[in-house]
C-alpha positions as CSV (number, residue, x, y, z in Angstrom):
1,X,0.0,0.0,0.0
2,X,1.3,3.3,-0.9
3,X,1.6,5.9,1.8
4,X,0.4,8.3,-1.0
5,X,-3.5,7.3,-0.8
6,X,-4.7,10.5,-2.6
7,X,-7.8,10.7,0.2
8,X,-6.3,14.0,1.9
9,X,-6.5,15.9,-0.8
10,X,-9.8,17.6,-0.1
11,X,-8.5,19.0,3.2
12,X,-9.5,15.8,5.3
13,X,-7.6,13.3,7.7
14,X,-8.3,10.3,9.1
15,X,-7.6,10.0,13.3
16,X,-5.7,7.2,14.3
17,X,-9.4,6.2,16.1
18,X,-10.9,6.1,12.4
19,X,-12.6,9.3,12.1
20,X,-12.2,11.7,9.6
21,X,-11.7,15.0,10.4
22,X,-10.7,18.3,8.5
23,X,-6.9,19.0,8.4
24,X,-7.2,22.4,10.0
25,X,-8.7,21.4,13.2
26,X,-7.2,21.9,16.5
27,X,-6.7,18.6,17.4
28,X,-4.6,17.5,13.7
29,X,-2.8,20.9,14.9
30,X,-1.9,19.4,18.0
31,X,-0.8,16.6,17.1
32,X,1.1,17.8,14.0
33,X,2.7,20.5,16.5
34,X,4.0,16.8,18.9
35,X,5.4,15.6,15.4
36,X,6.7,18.5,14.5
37,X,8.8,18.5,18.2
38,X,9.7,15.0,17.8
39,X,11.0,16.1,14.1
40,X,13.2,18.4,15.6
41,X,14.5,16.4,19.3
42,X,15.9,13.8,16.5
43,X,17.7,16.7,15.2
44,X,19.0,17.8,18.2
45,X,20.1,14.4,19.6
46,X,22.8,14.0,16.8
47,X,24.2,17.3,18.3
48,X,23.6,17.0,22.3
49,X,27.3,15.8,23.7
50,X,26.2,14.4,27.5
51,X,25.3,10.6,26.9
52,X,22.9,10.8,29.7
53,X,20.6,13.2,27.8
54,X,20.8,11.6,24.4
55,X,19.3,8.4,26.4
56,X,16.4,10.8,27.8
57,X,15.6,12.1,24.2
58,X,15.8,8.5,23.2
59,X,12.7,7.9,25.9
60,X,11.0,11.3,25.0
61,X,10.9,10.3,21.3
62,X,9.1,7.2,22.5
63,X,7.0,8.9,24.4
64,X,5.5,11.6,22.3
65,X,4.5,8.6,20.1
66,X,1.8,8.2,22.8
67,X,1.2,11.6,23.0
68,X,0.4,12.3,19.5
69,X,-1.3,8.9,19.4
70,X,-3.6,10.3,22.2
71,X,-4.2,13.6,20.7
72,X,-4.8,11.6,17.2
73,X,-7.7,9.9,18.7
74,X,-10.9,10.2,20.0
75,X,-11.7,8.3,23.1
76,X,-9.3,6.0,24.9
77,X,-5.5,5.4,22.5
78,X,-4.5,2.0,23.4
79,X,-1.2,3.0,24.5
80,X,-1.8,6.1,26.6
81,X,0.6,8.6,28.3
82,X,0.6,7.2,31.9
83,X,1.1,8.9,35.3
84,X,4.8,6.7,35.0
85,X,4.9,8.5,32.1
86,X,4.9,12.1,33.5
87,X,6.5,11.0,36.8
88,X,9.8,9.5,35.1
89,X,10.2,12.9,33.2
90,X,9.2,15.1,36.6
91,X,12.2,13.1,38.2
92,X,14.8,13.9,34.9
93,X,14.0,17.4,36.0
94,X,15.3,17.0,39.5
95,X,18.5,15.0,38.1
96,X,19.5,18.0,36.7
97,X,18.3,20.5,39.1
98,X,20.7,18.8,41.6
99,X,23.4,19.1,39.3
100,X,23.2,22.9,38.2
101,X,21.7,26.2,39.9
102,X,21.5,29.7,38.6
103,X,20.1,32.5,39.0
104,X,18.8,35.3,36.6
105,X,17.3,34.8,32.8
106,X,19.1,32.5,30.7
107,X,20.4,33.8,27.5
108,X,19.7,31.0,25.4
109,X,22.0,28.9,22.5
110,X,25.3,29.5,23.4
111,X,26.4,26.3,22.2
112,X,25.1,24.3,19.1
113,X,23.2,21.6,21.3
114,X,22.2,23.7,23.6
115,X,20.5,25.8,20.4
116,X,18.8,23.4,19.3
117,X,17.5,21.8,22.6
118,X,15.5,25.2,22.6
119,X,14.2,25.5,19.9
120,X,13.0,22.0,21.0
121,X,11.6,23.7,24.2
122,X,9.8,26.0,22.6
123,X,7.8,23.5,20.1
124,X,7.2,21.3,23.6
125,X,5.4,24.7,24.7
126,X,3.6,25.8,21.4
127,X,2.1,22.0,21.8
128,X,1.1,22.3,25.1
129,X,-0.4,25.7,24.3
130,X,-2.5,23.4,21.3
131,X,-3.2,20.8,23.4
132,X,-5.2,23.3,26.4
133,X,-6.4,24.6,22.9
134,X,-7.7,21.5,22.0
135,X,-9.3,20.0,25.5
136,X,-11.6,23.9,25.4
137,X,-13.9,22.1,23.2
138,X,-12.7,18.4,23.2
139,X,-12.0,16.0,25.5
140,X,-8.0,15.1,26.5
141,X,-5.8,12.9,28.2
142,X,-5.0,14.9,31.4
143,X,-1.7,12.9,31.7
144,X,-0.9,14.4,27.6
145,X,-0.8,18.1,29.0
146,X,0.9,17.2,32.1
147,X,3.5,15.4,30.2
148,X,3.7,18.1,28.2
149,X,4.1,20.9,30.8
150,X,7.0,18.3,32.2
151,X,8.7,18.4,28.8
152,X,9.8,21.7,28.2
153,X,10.5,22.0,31.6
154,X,12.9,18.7,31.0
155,X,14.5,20.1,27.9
156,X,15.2,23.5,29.4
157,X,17.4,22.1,31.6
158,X,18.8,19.7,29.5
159,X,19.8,22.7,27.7
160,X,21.5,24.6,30.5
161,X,23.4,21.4,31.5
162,X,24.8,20.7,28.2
163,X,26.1,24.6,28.6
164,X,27.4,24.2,32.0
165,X,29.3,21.2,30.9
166,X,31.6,22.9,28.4
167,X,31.7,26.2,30.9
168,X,29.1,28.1,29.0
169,X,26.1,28.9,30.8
170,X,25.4,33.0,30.2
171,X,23.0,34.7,33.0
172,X,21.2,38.0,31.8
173,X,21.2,39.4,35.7
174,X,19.3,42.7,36.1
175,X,21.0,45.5,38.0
């Protein structure tokens, strides 16, 4: 079967759930917006240098499979975002929030993996932001927006680690 099957080209999509549903609605946006953020944490695992973190975007890429898989249907997904889920990820955050403190407003990208983690961050918000978008007039997974909200908390400080690590960590601190 070719993944070419000419039945989008009117505008419409069909849900993982089987429904067919126009390609501009919130919920194909949210979960195109997850896809779009898994696109891009690929990308910025071939450029992350701590071995640690490429494991974790390993796991994240896994998980926002769920995700969009949850957004991409209606009712119960099969394979749903758990409260493990959200709780593994709320736990990467403390890792690193033991191992690096600052304070002041980050001046972000000031090395290439660092960069790209966020611009990573702020595709994990813009989904969150469609997701609460989405569950105004749909129902959603609770877990997928608290995972969410987890995530770019996660790849912030992913972000700041990878710059502390090579001695590069810049603080905008206000006078």
């Amino acid at each position: 079967m070719s993944i070419s099957t000419k039945s989008g080209d009117k505008g419409n999509t069909s849900l993982w759930s089987g429904e067919r549903v126009n390609k501009s609605s919130s919920r194909v946006e949210a979960y195109g917006t997850v896809d779009e953020l898994n696109s891009f944490i690929g990308e910025a695992k071939h450029y992350v240098k701590i071995y640690r973190i490429k494991e974790i975007i390993s796991e994240i890429q896994d998980d926002l499979f769920k995700v969009g898989g949850s957004l991409a249907s209606i009712g119960e997904f099969k394979y749903p975002v758990t409260d493990g889920d959200v709780d593994r990820i709320t736990g990467y955050v403390h890792e690193f929030e033991k191992k690096i403190s600052f304070n002041g407003f980050v001046i972000p990208g000031t090395t290439i993996q660092s960069a790209k983690l966020d611009v990573c961050r702020t595709i994990a918000r813009r989904s969150e932001r469609r997701v609460i978008t989405l569950s105004e007039n749909e129902e959603t997974d609770e877990n997928v927006k608290k995972y969410l909200n987890r995530l770019s908390d996660l790849i912030y400080i992913m972000a700041r680690y990878e710059e502390k690590s090579e001695g590069k960590l810049r603080l905008k601190k206000w006078d």
